[in-house]
C-alpha positions in Angstrom: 12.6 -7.1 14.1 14.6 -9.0 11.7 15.6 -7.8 8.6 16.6 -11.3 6.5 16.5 -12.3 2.3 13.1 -12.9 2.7 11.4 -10.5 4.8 13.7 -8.2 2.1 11.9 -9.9 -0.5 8.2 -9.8 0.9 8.5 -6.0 1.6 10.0 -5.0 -2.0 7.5 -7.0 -4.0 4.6 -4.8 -3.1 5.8 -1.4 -3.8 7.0 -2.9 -6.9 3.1 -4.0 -7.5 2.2 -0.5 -6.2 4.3 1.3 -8.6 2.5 -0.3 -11.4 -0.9 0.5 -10.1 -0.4 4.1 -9.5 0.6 3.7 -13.3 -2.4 1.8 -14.3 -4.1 4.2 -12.4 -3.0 7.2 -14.1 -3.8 5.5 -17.4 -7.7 4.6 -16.5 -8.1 8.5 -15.7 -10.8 9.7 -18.2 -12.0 5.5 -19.0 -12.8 4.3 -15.6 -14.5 6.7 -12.6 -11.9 6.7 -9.8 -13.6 5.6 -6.7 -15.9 3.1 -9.1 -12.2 1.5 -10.3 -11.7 0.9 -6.9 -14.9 -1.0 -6.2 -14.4 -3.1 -9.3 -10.7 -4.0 -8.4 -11.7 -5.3 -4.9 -14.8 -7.2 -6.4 -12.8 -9.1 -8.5 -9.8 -9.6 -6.0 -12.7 -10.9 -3.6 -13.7 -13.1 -6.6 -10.1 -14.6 -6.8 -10.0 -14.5 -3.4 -13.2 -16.3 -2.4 -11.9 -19.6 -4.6 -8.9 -20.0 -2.6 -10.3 -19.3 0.8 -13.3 -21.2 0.1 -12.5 -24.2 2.5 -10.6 -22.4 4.6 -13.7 -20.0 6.1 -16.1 -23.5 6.6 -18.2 -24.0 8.2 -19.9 -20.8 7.0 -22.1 -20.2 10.1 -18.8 -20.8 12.4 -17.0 -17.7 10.2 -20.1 -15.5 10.3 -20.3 -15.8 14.0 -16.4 -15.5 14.1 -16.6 -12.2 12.0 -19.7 -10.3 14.1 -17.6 -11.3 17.2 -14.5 -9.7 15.3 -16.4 -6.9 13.3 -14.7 -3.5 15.0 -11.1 -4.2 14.5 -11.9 -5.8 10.8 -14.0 -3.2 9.8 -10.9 -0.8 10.7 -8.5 -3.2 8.7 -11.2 -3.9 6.1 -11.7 0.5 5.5 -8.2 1.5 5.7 -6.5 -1.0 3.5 -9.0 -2.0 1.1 -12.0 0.5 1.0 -10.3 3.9 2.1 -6.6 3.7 0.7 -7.2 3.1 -2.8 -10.5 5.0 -3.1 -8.4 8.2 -2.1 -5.4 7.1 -4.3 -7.1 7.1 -7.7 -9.3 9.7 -7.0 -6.0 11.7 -6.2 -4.6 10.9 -9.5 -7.8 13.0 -11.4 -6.6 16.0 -9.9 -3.0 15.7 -8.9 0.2 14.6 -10.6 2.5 11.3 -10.0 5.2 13.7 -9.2 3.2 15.5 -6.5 1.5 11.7 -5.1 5.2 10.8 -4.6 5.9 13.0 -2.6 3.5 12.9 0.0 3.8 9.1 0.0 7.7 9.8 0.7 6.3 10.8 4.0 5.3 7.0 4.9 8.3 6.3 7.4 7.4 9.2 9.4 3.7 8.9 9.5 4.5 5.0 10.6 7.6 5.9 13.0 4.8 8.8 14.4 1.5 6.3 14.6 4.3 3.8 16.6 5.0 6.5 19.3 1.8 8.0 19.7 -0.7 4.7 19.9 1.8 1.8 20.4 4.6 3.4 22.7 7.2 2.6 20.3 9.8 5.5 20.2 11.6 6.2 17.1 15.4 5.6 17.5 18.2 7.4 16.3 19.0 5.4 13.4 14.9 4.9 12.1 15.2 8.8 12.1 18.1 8.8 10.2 17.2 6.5 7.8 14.0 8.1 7.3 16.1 10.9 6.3 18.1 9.3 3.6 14.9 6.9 2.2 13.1 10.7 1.7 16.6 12.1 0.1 16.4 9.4 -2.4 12.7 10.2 -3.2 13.8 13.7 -3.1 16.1 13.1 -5.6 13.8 10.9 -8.0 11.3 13.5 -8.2 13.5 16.1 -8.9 15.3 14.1 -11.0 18.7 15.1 -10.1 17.5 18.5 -9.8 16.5 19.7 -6.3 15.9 22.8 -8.2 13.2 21.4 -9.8 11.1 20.9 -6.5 10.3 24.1 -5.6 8.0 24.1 -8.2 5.6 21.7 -7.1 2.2 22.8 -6.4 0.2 20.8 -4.1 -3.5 20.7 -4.7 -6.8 18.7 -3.6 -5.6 15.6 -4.9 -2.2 15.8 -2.4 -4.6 16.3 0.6 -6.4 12.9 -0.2 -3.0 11.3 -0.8 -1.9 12.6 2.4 -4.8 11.2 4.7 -4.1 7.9 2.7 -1.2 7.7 3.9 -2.0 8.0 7.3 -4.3 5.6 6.8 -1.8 3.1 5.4 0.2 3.5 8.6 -2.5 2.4 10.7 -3.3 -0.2 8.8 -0.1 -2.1 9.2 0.5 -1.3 12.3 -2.8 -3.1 12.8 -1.5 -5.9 11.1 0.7 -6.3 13.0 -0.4 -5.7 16.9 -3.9 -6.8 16.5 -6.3 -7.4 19.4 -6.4 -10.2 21.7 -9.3 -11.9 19.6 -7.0 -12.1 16.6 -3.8 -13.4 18.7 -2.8 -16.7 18.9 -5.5 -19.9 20.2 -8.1 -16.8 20.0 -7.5 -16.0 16.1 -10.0 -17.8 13.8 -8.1 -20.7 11.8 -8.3 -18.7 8.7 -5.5 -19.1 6.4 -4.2 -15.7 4.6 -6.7 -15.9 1.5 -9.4 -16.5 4.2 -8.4 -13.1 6.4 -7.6 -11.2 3.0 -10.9 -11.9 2.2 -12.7 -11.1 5.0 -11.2 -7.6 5.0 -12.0 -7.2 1.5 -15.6 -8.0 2.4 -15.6 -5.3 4.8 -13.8 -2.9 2.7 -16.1 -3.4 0.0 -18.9 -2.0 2.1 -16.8 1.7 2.2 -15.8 1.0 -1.6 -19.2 0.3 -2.5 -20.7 3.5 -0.9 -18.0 5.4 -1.9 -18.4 4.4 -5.7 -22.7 4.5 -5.4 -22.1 8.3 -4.3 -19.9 8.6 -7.2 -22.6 7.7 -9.5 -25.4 9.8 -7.9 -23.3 12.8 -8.2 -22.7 11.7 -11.9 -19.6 11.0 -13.6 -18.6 9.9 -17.4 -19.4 5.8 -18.1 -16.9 3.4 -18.5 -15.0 3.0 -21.5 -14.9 -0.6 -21.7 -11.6 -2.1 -24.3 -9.3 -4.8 -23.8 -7.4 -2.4 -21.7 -9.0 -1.9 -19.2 -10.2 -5.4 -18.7 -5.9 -6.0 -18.5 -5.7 -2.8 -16.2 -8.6 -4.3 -13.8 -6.8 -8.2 -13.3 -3.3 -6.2 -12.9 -4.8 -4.1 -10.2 -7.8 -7.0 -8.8 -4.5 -10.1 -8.5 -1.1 -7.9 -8.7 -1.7 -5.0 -6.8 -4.1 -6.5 -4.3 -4.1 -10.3 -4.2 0.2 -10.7 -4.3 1.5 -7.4 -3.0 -1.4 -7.3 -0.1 0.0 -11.1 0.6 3.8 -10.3 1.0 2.7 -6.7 2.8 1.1 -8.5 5.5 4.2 -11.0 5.7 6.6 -8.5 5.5 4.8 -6.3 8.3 4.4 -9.3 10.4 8.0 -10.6 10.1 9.9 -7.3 9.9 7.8 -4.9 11.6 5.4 -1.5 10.2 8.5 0.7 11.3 11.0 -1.4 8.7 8.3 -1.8 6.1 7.8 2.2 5.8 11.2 2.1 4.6 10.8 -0.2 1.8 7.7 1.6 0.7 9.9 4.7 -0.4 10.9 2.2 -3.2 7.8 3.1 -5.4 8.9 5.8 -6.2 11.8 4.6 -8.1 10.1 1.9 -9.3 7.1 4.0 -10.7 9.9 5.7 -12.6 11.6 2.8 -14.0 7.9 2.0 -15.2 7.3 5.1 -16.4 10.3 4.8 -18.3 9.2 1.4 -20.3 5.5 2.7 -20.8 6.5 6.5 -22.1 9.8 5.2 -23.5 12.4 7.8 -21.5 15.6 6.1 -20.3 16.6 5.7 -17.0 19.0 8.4 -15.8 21.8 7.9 -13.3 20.2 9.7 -10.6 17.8 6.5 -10.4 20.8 4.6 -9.6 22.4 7.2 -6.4 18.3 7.6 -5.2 18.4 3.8 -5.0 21.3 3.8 -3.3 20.0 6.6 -0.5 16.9 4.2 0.0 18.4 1.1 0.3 21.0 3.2 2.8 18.0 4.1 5.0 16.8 0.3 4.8 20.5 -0.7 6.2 21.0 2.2 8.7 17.4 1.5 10.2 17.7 -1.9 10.6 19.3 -2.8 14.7 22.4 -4.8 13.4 22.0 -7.7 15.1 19.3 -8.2 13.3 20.3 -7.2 9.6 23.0 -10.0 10.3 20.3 -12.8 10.7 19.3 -15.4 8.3 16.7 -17.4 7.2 16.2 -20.3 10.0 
């Protein structure tokens, strides 16, 4: 898989968006149930969503029959990405700590590089290993910040565990993306533009978001504190996080592969940190700058070469 300026670009733009939801997310703990903030971010997105896609999915009854014929694998793409993923992500955040969610999301490449060998027959090569290595050194180093000291005293609770099977999910996810079924391979694949198929896994996610947050409710949990906030928290989340960052993810994937893509994702980390730093007001420290380095040094090294070299056609 290629590895050019603009695959580069796709696949850094949505941990960049990510980084800033997990913040967002932090900040609607105790104003917005968890698993409900989910189901209100992808009701808006499918909102947005439904007003670009709109003449894409017409005929209606054509799409409807096209999505029954179609429902296993989009119900798959529609739980993991939109209706399981997030769901365990903020509920994570109630219980656990951004330091401790980074960490288990630094895991990413190897959950991808393991979901590849086990259910696609792609082995790992030397050099993914490697730079798997260095991308999780640079985490490493973020959340100790510049103290490896400092992680052996992280505690890893019930929140870590749903961050964990998130991020298995994840891997699945794209890797779905990008080796999907016959049915949604070339002449076969409904003439749905991206809005249109980001739409349609919303829909289906929304059914597992909508359960998920109706459960939340019966069990009973404190009412939303509606403010200006978190109105601005919900579109950042509903058209950043989802709408853009989903967009370039599933560009990125398809153009540079779910193995390559892992790696990028271990930029969240340092880019929740940089965003940290603007919202609490701490400034950056140079460890930012060698963990940057590290990740960026696992992109490289697990990129083939012949490929790194390429450039846009």
């Amino acid at each position: 898989m290629s590895l050019t300026p603009r695959v580069a670009l796709l696949l850094t733009i949505p941990p960049l968006m990510w980084a800033g939801n997990a913040v967002v997310g932090k900040l609607m703990v105790g104003q917005v149930p968890p698993l409900t903030l989910n189901f209100l971010r992808w009701v808006l997105a499918a909102l947005f969503l439904l007003a670009l896609a709109w003449h894409s999915l017409r005929p209606w009854p054509q799409t409807l029959r096209q999505m029954r014929d179609r429902w296993p694998y989009l119900l798959a793409v529609g739980l993991l990405g939109i209706g399981l993923f997030n769901a365990l992500q903020y509920a994570a955040l109630v219980t656990s700590t951004p330091i401790n969610l980074t960490l288990v999301g630094a895991s990413m490449p190897v959950w991808m590089l393991a979901v590849g060998a086990l259910f696609y027959g792609e082995s790992p090569k030397p050099r993914q290993l490697f730079g798997a290595a260095l991308g999780l050194l640079g985490v490493l180093l973020v959340i100790g910040r510049g103290n490896f000291n400092a992680l052996l005293e992280v505690r890893f609770v019930v929140g870590d565990m749903l961050m964990l099977l998130a991020v298995i999910g994840w891997a699945f996810y794209s890797w779905l993306l990008a080796r999907p079924p016959a049915s949604m391979r070339g002449e076969q694949r409904p003439k749905w533009d991206w809005a249109a198929f980001l739409l349609v896994q919303t829909l289906f996610g929304l059914l597992a978001a909508g359960l998920f947050s109706a459960g939340e409710q019966i069990v009973g949990v404190a009412p939303i504190q509606w403010s200006p906030g978190v109105a601005a928290a919900l579109v950042y989340v509903s058209v950043g996080a989802s709408i853009i960052a989903y967009r370039c993810w599933g560009l990125g994937v398809a153009s540079g592969g779910p193995a390559l893509a892992a790696f990028f994702n271990n930029l969240t980390p340092l880019f929740a940190a940089v965003l940290s730093a603007v919202v609490l007001g701490d400034v950056p420290q140079p460890f930012h700058a060698l963990a940057f380095v590290l990740i960026v040094g696992g992109i490289v090294v697990s990129t083939p070469r012949s490929s790194a070299q390429k450039v846009p056609g």
